[in-house]
Jmol script that loads the backbone (N, CA, C; Angstrom):
load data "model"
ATOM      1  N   UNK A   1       0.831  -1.174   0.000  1.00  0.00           N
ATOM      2  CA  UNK A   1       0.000   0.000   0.000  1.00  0.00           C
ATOM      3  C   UNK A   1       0.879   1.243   0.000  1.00  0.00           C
ATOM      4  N   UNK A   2       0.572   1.841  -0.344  1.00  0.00           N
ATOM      5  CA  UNK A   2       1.416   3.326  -0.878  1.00  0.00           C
ATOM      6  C   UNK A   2       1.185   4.291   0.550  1.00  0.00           C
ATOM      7  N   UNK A   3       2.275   5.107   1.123  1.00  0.00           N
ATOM      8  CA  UNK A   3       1.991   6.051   1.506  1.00  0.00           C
ATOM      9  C   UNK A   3       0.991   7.390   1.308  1.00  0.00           C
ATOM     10  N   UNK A   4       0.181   8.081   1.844  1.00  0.00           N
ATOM     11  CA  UNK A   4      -0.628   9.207   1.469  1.00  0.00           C
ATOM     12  C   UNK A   4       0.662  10.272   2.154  1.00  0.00           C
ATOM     13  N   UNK A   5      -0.164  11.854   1.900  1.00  0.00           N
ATOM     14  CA  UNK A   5       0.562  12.560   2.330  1.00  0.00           C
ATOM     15  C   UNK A   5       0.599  12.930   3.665  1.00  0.00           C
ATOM     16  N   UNK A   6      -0.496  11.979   4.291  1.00  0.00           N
ATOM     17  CA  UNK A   6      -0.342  12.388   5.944  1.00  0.00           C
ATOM     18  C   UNK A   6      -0.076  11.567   6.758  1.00  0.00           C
ATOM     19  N   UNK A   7       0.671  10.262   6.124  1.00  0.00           N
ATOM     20  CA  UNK A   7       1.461   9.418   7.207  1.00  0.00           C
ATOM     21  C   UNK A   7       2.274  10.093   7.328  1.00  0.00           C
ATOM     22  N   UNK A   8       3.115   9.877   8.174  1.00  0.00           N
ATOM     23  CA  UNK A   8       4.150  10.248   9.049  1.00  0.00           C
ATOM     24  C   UNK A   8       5.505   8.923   8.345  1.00  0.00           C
ATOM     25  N   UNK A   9       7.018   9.233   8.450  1.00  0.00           N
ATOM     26  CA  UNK A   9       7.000   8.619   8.514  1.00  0.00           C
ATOM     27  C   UNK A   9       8.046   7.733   9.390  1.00  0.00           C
ATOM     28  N   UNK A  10       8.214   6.218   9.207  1.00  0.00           N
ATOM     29  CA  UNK A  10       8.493   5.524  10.870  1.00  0.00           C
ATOM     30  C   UNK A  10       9.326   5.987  11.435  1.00  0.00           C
ATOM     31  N   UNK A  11      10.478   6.381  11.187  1.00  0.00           N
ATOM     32  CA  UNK A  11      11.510   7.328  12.019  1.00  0.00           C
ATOM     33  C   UNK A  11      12.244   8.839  11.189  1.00  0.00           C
ATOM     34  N   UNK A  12      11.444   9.657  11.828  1.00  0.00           N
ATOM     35  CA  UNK A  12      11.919  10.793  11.005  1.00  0.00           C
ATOM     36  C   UNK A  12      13.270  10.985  11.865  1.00  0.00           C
ATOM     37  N   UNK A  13      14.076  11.945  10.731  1.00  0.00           N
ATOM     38  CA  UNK A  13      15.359  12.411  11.124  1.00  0.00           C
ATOM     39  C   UNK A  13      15.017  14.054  11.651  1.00  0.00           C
ATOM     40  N   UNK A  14      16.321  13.786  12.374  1.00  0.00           N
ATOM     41  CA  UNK A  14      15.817  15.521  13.187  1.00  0.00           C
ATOM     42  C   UNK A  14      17.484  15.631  13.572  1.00  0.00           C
ATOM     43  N   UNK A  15      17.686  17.213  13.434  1.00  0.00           N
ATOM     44  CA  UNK A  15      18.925  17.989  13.343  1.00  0.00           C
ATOM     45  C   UNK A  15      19.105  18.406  14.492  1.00  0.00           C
ATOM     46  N   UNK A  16      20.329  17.910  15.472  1.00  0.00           N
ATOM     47  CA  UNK A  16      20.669  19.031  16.370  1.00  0.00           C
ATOM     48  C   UNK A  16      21.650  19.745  15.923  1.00  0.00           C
ATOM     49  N   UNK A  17      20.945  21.199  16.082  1.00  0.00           N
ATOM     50  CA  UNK A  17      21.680  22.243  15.894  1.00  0.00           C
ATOM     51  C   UNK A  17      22.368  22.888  17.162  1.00  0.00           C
ATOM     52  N   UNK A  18      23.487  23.325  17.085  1.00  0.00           N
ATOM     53  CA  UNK A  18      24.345  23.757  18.274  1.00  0.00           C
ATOM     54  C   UNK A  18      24.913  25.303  17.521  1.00  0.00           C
ATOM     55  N   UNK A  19      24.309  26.284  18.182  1.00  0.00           N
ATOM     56  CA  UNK A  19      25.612  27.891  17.623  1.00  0.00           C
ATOM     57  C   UNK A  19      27.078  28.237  18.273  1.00  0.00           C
ATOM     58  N   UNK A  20      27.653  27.923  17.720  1.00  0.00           N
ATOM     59  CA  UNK A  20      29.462  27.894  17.961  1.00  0.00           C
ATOM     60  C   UNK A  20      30.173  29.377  17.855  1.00  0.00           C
ATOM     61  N   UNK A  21      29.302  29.988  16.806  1.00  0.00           N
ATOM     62  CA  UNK A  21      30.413  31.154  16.354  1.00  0.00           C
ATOM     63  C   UNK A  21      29.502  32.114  16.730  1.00  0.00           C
ATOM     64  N   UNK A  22      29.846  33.459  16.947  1.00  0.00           N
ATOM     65  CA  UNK A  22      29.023  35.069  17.215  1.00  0.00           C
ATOM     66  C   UNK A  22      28.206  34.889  15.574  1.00  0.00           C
ATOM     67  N   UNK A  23      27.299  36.229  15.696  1.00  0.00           N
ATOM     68  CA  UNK A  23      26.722  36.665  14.298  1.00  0.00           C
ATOM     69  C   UNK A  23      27.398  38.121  14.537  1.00  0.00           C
ATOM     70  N   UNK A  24      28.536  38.534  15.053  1.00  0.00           N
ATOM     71  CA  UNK A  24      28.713  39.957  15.549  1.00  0.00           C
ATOM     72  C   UNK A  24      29.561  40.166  14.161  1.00  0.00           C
ATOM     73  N   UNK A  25      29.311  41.322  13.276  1.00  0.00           N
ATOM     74  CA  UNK A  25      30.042  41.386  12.257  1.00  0.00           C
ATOM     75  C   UNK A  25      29.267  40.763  10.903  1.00  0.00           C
ATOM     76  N   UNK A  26      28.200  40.225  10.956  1.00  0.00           N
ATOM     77  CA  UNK A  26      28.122  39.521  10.185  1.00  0.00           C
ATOM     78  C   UNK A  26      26.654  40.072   9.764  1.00  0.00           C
ATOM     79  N   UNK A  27      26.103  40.222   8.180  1.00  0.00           N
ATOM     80  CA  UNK A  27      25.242  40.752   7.455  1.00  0.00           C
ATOM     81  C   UNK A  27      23.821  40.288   8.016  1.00  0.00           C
ATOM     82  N   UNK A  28      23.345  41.467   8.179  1.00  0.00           N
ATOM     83  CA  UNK A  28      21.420  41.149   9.021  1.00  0.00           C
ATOM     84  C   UNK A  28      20.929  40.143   8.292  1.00  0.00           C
ATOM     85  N   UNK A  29      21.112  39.157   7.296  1.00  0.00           N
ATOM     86  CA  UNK A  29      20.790  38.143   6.836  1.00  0.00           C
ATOM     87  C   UNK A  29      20.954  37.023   7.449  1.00  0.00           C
ATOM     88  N   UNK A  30      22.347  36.910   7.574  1.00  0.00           N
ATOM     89  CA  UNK A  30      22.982  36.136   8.828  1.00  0.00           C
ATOM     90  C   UNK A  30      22.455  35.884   9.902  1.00  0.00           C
ATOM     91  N   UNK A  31      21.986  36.688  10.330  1.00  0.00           N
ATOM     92  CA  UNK A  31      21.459  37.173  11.969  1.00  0.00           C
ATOM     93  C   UNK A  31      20.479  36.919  12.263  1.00  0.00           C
ATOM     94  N   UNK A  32      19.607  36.930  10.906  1.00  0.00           N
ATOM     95  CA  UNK A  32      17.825  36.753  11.305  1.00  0.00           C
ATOM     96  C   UNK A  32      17.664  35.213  10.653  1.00  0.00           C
ATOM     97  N   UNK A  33      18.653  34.370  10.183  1.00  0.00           N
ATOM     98  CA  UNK A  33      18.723  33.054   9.754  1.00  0.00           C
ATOM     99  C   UNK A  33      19.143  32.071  11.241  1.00  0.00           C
ATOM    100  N   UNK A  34      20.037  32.878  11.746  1.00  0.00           N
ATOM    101  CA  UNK A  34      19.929  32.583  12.883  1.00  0.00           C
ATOM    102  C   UNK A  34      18.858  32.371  14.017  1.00  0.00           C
ATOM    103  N   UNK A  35      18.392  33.642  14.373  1.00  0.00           N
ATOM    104  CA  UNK A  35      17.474  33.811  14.823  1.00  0.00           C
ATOM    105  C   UNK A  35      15.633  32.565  14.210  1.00  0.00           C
ATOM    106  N   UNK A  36      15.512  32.058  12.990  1.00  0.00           N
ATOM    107  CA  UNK A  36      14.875  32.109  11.913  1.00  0.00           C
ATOM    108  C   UNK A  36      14.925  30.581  12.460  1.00  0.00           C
ATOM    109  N   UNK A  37      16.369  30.102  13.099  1.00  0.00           N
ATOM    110  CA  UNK A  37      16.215  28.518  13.381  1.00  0.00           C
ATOM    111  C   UNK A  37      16.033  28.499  15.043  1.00  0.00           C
ATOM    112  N   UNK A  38      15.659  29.376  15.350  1.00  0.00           N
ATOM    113  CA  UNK A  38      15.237  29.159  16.778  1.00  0.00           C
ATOM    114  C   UNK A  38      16.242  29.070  18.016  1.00  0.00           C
ATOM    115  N   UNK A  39      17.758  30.078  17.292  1.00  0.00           N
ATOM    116  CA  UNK A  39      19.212  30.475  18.471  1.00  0.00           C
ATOM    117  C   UNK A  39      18.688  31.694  18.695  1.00  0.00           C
ATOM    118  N   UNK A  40      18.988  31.601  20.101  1.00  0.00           N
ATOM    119  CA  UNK A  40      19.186  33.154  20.918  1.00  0.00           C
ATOM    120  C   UNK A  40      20.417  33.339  21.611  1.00  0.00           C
ATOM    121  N   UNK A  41      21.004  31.919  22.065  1.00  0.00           N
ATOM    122  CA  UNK A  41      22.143  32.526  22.218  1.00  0.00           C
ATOM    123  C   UNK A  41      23.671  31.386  22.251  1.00  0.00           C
ATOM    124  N   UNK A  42      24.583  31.912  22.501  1.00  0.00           N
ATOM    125  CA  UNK A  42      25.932  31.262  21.739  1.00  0.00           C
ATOM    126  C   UNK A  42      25.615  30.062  22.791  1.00  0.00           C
ATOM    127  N   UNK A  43      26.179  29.033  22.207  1.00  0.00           N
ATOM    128  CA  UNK A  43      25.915  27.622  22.498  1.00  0.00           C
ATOM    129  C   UNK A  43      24.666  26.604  22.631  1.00  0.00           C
ATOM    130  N   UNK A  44      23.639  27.378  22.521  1.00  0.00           N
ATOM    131  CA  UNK A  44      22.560  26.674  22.224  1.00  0.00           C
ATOM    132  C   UNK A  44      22.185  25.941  21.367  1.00  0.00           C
ATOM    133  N   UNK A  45      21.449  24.897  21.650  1.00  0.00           N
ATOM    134  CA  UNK A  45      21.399  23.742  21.333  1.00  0.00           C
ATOM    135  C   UNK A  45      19.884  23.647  21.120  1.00  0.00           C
ATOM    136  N   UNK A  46      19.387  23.677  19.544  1.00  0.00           N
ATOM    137  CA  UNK A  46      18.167  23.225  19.516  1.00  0.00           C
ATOM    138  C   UNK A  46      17.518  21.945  18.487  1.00  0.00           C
ATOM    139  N   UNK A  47      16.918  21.348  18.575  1.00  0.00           N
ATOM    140  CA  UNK A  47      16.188  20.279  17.585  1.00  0.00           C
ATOM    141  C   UNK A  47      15.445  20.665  15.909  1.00  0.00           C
ATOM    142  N   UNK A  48      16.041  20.394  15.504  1.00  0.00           N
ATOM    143  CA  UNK A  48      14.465  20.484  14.404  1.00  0.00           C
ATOM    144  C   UNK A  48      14.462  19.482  13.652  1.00  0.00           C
ATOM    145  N   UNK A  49      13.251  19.101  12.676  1.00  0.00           N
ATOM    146  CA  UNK A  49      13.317  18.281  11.501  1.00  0.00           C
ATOM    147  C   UNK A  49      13.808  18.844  10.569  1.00  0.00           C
ATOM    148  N   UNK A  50      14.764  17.528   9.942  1.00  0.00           N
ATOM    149  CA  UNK A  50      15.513  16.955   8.256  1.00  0.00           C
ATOM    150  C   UNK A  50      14.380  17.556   7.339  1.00  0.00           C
ATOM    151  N   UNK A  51      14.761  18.623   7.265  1.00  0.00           N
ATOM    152  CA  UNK A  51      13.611  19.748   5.979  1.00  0.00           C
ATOM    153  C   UNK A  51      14.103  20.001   5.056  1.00  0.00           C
ATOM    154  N   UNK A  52      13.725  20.341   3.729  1.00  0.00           N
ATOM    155  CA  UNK A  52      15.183  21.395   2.769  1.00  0.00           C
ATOM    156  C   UNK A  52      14.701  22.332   3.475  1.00  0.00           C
ATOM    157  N   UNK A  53      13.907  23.095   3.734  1.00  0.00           N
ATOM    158  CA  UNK A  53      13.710  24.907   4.335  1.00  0.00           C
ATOM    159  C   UNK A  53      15.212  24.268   5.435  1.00  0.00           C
ATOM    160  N   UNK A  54      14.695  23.982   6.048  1.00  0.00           N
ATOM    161  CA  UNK A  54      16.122  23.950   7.128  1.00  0.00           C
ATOM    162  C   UNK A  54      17.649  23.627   7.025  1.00  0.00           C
ATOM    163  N   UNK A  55      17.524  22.754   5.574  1.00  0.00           N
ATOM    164  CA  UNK A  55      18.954  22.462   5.535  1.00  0.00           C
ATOM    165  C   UNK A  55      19.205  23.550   4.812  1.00  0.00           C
ATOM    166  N   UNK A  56      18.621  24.693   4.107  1.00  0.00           N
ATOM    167  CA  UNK A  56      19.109  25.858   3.491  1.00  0.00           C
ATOM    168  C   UNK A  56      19.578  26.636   4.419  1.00  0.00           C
ATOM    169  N   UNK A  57      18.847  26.817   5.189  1.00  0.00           N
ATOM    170  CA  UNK A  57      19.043  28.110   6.581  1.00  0.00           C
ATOM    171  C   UNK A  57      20.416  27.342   7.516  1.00  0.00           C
ATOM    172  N   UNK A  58      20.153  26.027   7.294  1.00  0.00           N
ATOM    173  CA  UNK A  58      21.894  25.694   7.798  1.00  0.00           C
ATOM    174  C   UNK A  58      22.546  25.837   6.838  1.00  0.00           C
ATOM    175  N   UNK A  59      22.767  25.631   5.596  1.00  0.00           N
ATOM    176  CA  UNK A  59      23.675  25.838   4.250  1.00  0.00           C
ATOM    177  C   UNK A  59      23.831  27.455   4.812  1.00  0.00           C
ATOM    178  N   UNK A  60      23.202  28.057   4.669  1.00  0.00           N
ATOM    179  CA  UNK A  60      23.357  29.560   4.693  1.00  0.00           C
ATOM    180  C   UNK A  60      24.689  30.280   5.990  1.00  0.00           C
ATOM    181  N   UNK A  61      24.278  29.515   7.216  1.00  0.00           N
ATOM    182  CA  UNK A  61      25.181  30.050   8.306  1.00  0.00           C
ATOM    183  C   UNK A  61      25.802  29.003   8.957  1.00  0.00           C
ATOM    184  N   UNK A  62      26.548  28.083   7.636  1.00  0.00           N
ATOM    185  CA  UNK A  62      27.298  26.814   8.229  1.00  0.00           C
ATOM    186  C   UNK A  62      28.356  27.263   9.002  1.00  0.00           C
ATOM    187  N   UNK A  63      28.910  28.086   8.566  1.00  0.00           N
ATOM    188  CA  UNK A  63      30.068  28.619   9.200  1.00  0.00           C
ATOM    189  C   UNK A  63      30.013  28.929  10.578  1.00  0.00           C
ATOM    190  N   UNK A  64      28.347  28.947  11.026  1.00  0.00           N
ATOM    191  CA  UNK A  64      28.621  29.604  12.432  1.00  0.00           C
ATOM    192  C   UNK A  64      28.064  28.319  13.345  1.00  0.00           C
ATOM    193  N   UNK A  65      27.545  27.464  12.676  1.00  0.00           N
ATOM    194  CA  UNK A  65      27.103  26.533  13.499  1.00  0.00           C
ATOM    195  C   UNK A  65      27.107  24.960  13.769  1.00  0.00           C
ATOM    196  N   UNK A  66      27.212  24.232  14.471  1.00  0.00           N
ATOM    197  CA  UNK A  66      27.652  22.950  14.064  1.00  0.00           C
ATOM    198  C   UNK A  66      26.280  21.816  14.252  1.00  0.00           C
ATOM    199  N   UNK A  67      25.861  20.726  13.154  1.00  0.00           N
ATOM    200  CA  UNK A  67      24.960  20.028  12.933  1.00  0.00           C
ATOM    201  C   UNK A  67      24.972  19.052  13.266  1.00  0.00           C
ATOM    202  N   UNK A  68      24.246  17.944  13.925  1.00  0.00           N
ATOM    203  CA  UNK A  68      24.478  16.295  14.489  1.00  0.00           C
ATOM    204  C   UNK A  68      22.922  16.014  13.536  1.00  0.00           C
ATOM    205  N   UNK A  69      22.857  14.896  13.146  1.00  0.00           N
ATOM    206  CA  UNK A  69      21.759  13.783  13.151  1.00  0.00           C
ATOM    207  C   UNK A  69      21.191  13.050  14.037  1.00  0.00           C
ATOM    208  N   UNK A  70      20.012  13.109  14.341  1.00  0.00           N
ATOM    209  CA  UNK A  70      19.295  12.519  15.497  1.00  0.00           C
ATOM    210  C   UNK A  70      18.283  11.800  14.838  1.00  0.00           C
ATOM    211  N   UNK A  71      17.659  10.295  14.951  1.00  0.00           N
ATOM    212  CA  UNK A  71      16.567   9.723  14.608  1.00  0.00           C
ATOM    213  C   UNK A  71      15.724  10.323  15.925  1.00  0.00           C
ATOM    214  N   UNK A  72      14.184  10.353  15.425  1.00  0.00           N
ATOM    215  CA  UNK A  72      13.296  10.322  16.434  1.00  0.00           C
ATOM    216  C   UNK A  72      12.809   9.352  17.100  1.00  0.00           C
ATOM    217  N   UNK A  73      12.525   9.426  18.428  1.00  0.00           N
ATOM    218  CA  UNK A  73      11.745   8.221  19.603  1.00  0.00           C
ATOM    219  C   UNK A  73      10.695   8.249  19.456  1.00  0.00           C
ATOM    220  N   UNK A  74       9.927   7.263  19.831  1.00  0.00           N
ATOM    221  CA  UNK A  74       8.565   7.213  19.647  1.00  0.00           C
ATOM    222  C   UNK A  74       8.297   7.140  21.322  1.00  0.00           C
TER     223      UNK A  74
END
end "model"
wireframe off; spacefill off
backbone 0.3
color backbone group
């Protein structure tokens, strides 16, 4: 049977994101991409889902931040 578009599916992947570097110096684009993934402040550590919107906004401010892979728990 085929997936629809509102299964889920059995183990989604999800990104921990960690911010390593300042945005001090760095173009209001930068800053609100930051801001945009849910950092407020240096070393924080937050979750999200394996998205393209999200892997762009990490493509965008790789430089400042460092990425892990996490499967999800049920």
């Amino acid at each position: 049977m085929a997936k629809t578009s509102k299964e889920k599916p059995e183990a989604a992947t999800r990104l921990s994101i960690r911010w390593v570097r300042s945005a001090i110096a760095q173009p209001q684009g930068i800053r609100q991409t930051i801001r945009g993934l849910g950092l407020h402040r240096l070393h924080e550590v937050v979750e999200r889902p394996d998205t393209p919107a999200i892997r762009g906004m990490i493509h965008k401010v790789r430089h400042l931040v460092e990425v892990t892979t996490t499967g999800a728990e049920k």
